[in-house]
PDB file of N, CA, C and O in Angstrom:
ATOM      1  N   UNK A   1      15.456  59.631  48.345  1.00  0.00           N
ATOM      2  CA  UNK A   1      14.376  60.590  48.360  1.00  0.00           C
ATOM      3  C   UNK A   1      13.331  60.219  49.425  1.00  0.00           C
ATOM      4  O   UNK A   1      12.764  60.984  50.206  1.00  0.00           O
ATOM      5  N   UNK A   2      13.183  58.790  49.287  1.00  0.00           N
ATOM      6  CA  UNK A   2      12.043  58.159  50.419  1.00  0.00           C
ATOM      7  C   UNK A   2      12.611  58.413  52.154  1.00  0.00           C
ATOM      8  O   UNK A   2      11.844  58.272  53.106  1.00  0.00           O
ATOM      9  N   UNK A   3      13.691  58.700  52.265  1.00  0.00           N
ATOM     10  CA  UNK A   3      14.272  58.477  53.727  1.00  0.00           C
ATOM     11  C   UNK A   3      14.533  60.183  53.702  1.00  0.00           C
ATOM     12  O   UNK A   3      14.546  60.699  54.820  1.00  0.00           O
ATOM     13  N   UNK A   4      14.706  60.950  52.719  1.00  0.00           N
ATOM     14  CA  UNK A   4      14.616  62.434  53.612  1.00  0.00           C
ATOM     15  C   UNK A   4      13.925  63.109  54.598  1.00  0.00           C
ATOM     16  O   UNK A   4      12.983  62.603  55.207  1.00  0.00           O
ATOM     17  N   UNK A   5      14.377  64.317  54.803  1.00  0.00           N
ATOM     18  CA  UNK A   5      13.775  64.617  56.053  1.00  0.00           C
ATOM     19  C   UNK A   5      11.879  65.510  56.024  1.00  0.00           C
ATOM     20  O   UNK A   5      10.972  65.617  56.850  1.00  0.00           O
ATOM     21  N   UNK A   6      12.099  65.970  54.554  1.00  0.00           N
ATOM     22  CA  UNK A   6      10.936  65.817  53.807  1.00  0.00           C
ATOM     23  C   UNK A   6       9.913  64.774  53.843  1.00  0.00           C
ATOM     24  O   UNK A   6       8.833  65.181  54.272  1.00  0.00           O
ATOM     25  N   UNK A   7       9.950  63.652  53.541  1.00  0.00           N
ATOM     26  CA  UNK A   7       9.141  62.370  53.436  1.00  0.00           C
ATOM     27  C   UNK A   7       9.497  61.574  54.172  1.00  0.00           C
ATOM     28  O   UNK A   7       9.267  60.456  53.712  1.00  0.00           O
ATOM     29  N   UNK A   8      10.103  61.538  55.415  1.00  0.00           N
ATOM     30  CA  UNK A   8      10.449  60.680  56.083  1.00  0.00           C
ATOM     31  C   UNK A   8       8.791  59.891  56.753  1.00  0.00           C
ATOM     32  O   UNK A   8       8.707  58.668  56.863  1.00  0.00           O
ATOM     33  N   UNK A   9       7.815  60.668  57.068  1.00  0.00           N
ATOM     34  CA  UNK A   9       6.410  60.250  57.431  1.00  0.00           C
ATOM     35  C   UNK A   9       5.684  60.865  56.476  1.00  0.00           C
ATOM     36  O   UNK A   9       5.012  61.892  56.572  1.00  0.00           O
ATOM     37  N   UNK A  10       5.888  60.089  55.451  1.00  0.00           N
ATOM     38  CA  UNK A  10       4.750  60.264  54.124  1.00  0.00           C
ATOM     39  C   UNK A  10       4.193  59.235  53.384  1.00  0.00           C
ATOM     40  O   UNK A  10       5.116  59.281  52.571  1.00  0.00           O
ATOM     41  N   UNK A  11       3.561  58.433  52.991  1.00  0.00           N
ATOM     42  CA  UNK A  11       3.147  57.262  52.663  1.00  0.00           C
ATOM     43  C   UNK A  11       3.781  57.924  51.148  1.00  0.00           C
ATOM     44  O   UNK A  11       3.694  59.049  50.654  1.00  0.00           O
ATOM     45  N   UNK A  12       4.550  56.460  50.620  1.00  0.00           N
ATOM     46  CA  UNK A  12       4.771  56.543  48.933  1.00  0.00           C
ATOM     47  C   UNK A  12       4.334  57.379  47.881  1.00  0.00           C
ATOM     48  O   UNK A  12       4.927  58.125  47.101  1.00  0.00           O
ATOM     49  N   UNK A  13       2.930  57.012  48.084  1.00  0.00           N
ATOM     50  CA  UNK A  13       2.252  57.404  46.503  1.00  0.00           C
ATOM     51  C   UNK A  13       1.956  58.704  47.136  1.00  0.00           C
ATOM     52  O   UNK A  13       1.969  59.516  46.210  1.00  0.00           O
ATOM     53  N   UNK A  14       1.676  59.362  48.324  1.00  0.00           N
ATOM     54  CA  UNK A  14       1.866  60.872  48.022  1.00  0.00           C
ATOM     55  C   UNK A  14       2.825  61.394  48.103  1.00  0.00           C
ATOM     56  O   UNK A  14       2.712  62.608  48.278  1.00  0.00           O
ATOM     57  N   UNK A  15       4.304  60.819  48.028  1.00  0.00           N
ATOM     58  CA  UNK A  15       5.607  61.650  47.646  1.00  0.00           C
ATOM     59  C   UNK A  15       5.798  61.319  46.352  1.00  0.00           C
ATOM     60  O   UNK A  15       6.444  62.084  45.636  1.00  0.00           O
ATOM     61  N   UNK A  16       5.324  60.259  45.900  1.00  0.00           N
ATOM     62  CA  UNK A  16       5.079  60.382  44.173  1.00  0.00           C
ATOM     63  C   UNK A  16       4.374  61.210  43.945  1.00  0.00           C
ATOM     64  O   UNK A  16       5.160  62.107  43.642  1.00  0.00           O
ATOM     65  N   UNK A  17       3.030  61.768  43.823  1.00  0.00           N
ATOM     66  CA  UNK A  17       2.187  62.821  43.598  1.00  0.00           C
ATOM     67  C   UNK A  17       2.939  64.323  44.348  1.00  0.00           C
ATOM     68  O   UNK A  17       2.769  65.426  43.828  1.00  0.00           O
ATOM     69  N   UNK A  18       3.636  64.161  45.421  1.00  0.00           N
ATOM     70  CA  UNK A  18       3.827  65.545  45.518  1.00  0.00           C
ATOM     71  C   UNK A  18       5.098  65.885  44.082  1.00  0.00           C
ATOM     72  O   UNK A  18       5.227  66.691  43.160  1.00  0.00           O
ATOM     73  N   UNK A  19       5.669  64.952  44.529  1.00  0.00           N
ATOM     74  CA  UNK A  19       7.101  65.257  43.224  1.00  0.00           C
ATOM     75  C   UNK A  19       6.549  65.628  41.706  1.00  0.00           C
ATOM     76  O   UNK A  19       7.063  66.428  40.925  1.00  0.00           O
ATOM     77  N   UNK A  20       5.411  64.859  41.514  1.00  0.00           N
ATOM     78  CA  UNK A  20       4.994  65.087  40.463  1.00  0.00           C
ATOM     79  C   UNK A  20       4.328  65.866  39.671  1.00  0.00           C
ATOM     80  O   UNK A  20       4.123  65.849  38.457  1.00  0.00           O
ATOM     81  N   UNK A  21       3.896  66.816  40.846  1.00  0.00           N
ATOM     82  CA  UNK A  21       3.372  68.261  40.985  1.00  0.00           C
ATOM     83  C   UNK A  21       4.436  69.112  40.819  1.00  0.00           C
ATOM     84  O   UNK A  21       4.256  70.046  40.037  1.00  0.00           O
ATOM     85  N   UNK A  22       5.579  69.009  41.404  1.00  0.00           N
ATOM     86  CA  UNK A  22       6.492  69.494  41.225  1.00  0.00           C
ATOM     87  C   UNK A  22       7.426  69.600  40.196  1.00  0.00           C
ATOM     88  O   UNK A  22       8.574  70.032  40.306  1.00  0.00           O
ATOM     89  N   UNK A  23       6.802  69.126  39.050  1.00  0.00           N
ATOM     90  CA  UNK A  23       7.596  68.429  37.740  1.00  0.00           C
ATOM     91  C   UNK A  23       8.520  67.630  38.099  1.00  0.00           C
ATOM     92  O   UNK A  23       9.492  67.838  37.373  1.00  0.00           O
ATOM     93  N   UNK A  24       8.774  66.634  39.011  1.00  0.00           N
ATOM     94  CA  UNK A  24       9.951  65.582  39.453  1.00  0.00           C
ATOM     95  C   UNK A  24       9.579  64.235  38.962  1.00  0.00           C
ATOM     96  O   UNK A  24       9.012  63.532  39.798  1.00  0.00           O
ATOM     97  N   UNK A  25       9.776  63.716  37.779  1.00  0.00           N
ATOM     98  CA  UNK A  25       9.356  62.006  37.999  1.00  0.00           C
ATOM     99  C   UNK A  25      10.382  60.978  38.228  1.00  0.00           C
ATOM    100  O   UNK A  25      11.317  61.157  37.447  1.00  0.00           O
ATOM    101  N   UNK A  26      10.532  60.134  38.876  1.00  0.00           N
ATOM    102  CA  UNK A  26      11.798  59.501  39.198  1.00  0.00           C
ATOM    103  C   UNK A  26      11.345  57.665  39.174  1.00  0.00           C
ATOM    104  O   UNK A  26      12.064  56.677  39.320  1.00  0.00           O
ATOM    105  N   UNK A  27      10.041  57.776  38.955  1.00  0.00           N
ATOM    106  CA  UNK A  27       9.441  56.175  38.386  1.00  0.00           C
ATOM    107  C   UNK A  27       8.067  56.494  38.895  1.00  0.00           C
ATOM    108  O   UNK A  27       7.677  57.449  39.567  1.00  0.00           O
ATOM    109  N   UNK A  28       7.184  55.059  38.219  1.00  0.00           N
ATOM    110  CA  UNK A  28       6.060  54.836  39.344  1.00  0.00           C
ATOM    111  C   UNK A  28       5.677  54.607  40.462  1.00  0.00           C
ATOM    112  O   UNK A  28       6.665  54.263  41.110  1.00  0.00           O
ATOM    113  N   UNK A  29       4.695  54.598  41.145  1.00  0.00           N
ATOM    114  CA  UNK A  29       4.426  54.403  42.354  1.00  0.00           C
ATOM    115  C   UNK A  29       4.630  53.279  42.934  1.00  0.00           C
ATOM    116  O   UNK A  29       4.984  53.133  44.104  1.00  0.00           O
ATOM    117  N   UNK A  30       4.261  51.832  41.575  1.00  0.00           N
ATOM    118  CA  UNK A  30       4.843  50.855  41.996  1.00  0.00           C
ATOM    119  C   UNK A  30       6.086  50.426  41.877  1.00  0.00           C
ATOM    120  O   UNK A  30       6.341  49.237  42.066  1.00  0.00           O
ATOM    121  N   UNK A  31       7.226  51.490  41.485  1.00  0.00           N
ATOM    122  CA  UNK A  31       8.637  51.752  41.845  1.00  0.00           C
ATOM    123  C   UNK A  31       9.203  52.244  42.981  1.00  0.00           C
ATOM    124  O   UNK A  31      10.404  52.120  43.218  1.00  0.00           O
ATOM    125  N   UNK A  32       8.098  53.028  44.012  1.00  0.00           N
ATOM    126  CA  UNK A  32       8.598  53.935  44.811  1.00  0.00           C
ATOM    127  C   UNK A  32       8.255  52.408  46.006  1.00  0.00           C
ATOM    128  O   UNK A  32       9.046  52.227  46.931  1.00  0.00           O
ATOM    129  N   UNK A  33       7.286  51.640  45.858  1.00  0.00           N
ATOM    130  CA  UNK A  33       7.083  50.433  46.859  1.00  0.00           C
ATOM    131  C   UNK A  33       8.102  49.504  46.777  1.00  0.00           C
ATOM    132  O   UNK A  33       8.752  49.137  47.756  1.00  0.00           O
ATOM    133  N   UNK A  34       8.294  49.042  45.461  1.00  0.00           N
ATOM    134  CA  UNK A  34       9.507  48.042  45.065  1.00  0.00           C
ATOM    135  C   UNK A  34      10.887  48.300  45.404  1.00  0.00           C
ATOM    136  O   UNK A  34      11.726  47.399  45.432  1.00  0.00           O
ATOM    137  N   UNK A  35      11.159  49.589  45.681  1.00  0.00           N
ATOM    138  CA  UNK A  35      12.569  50.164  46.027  1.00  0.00           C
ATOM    139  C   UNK A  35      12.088  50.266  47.888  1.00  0.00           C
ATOM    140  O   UNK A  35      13.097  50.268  48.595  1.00  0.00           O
ATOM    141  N   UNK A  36      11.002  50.331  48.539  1.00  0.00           N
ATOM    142  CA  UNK A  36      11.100  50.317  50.064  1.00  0.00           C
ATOM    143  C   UNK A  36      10.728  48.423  50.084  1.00  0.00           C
ATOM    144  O   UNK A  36      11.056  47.657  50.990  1.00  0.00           O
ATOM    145  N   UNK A  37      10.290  48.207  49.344  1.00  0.00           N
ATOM    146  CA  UNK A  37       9.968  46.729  49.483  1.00  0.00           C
ATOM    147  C   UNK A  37      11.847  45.940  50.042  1.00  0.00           C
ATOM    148  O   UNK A  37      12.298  45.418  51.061  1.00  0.00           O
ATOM    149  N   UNK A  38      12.279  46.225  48.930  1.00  0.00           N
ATOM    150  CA  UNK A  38      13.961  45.931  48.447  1.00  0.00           C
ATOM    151  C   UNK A  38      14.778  46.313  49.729  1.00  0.00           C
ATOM    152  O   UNK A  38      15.681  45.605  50.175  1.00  0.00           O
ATOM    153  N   UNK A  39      14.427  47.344  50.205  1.00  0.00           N
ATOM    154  CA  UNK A  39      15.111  47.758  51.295  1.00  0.00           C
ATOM    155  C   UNK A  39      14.795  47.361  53.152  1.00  0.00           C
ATOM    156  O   UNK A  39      15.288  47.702  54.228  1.00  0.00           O
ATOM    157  N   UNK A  40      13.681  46.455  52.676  1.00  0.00           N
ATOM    158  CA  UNK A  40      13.002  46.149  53.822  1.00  0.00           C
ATOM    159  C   UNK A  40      12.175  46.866  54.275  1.00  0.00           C
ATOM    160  O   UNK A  40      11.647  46.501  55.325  1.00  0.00           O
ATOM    161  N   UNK A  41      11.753  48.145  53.661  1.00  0.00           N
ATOM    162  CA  UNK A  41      11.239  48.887  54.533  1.00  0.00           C
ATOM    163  C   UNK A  41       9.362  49.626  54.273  1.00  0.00           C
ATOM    164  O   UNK A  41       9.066  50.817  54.175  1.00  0.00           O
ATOM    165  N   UNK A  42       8.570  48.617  54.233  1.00  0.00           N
ATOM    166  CA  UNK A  42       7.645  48.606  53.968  1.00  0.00           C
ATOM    167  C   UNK A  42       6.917  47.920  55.655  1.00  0.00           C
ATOM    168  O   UNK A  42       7.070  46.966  56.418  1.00  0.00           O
ATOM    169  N   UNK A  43       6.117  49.128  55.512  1.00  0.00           N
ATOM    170  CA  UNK A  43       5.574  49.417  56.919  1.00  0.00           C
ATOM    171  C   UNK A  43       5.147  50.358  56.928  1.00  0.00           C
ATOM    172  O   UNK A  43       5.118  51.072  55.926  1.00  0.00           O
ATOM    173  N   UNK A  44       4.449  50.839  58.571  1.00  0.00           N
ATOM    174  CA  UNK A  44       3.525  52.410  58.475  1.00  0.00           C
ATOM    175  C   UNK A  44       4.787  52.737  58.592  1.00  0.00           C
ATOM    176  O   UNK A  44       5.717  52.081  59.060  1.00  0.00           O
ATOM    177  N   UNK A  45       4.764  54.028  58.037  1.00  0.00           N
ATOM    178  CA  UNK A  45       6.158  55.045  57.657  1.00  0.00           C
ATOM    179  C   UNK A  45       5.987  56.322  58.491  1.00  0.00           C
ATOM    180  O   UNK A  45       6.943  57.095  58.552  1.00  0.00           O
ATOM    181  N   UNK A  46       4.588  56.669  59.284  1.00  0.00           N
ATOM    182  CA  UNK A  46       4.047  57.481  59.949  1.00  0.00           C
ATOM    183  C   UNK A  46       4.700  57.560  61.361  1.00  0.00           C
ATOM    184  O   UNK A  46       4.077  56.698  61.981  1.00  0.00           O
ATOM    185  N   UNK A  47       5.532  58.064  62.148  1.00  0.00           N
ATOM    186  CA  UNK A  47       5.538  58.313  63.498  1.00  0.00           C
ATOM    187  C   UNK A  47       4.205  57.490  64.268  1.00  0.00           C
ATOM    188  O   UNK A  47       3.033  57.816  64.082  1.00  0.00           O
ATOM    189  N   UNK A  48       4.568  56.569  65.002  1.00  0.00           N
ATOM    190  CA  UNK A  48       3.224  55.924  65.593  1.00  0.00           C
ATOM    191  C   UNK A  48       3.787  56.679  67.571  1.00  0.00           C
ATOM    192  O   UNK A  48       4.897  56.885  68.060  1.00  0.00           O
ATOM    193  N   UNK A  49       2.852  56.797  67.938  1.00  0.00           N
ATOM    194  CA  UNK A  49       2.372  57.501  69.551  1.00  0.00           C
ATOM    195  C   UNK A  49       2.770  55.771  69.976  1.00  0.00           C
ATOM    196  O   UNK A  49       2.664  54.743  69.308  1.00  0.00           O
ATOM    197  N   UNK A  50       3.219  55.996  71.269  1.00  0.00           N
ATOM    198  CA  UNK A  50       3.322  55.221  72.380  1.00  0.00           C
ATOM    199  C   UNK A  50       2.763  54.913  73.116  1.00  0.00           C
ATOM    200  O   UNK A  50       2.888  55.774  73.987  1.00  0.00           O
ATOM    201  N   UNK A  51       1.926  53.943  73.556  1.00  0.00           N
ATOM    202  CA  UNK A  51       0.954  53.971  75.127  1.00  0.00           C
ATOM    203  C   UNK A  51       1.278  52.764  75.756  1.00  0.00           C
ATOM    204  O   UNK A  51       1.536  51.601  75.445  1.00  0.00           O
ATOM    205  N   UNK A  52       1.135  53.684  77.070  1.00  0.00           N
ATOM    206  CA  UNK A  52       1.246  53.230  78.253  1.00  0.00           C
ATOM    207  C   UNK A  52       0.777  51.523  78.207  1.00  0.00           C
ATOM    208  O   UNK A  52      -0.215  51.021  77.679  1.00  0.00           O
ATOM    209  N   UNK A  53       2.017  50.802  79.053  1.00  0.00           N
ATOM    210  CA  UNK A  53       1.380  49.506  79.266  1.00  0.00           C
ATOM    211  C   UNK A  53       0.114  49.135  79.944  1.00  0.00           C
ATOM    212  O   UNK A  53       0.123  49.533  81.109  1.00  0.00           O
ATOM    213  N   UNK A  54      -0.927  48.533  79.627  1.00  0.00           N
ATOM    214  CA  UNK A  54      -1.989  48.974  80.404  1.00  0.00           C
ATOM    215  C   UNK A  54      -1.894  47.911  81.409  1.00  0.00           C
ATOM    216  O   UNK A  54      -1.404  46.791  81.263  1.00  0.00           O
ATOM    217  N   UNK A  55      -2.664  48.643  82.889  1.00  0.00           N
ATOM    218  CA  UNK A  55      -2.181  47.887  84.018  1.00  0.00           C
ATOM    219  C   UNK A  55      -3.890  46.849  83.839  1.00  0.00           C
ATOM    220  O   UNK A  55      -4.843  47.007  83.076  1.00  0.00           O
ATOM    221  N   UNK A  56      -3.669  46.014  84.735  1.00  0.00           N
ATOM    222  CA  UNK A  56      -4.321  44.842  85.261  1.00  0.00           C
ATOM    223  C   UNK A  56      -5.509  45.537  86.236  1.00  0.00           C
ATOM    224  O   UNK A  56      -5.302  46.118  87.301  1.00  0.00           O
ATOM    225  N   UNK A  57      -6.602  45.352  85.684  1.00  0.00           N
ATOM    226  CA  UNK A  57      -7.588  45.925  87.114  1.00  0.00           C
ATOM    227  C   UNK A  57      -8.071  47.326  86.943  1.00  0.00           C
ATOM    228  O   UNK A  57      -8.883  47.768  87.756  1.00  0.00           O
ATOM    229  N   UNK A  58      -7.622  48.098  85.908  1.00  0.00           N
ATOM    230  CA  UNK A  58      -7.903  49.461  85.601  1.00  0.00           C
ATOM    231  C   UNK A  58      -9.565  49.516  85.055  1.00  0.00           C
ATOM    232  O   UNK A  58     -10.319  50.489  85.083  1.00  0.00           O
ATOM    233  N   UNK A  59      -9.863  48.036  84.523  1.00  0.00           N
ATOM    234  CA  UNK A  59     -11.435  48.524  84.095  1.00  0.00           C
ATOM    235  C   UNK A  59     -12.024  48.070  84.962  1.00  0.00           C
ATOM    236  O   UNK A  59     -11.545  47.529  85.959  1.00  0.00           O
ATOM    237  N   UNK A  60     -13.581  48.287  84.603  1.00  0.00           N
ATOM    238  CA  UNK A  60     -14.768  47.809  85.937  1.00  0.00           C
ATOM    239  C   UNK A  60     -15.814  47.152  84.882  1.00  0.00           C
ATOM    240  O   UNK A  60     -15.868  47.648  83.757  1.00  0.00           O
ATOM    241  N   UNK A  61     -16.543  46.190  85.170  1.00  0.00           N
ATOM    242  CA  UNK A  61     -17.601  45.400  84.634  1.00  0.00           C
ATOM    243  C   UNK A  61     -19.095  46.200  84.849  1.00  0.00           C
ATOM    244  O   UNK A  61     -19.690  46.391  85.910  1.00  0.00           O
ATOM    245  N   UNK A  62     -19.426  46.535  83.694  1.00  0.00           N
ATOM    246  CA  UNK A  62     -21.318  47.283  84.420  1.00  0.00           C
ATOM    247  C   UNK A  62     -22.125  45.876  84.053  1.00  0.00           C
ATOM    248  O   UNK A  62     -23.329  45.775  84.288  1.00  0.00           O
TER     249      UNK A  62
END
């Protein structure tokens, strides 16, 4: 449920709360961590942006 394409960038406890709105309960919240914990996969779960390597010399001193 945590790796669909639904919640793939959703932090835990609001795909627990959305499911649960939804009449879905499938454990607690500290079930939904313990099962990404287990799997290794505890981390930002969010799409993170990329930036540019920053070059050498690009700033100036006032």
């Amino acid at each position: 449920m945590l790796r669909s394409d639904r919640f793939v960038d959703v932090a835990p406890a609001e795909v627990w709360a959305t499911l649960l709105d939804e009449g879905v309960y499938l454990g607690s919240q500290s079930t939904f961590y313990r099962l990404l914990r287990q799997a290794g996969e505890v981390r930002e779960r969010r799409r993170q942006a990329s930036h540019a390597a920053c070059q050498g010399g690009t700033r100036t001193r006032r």
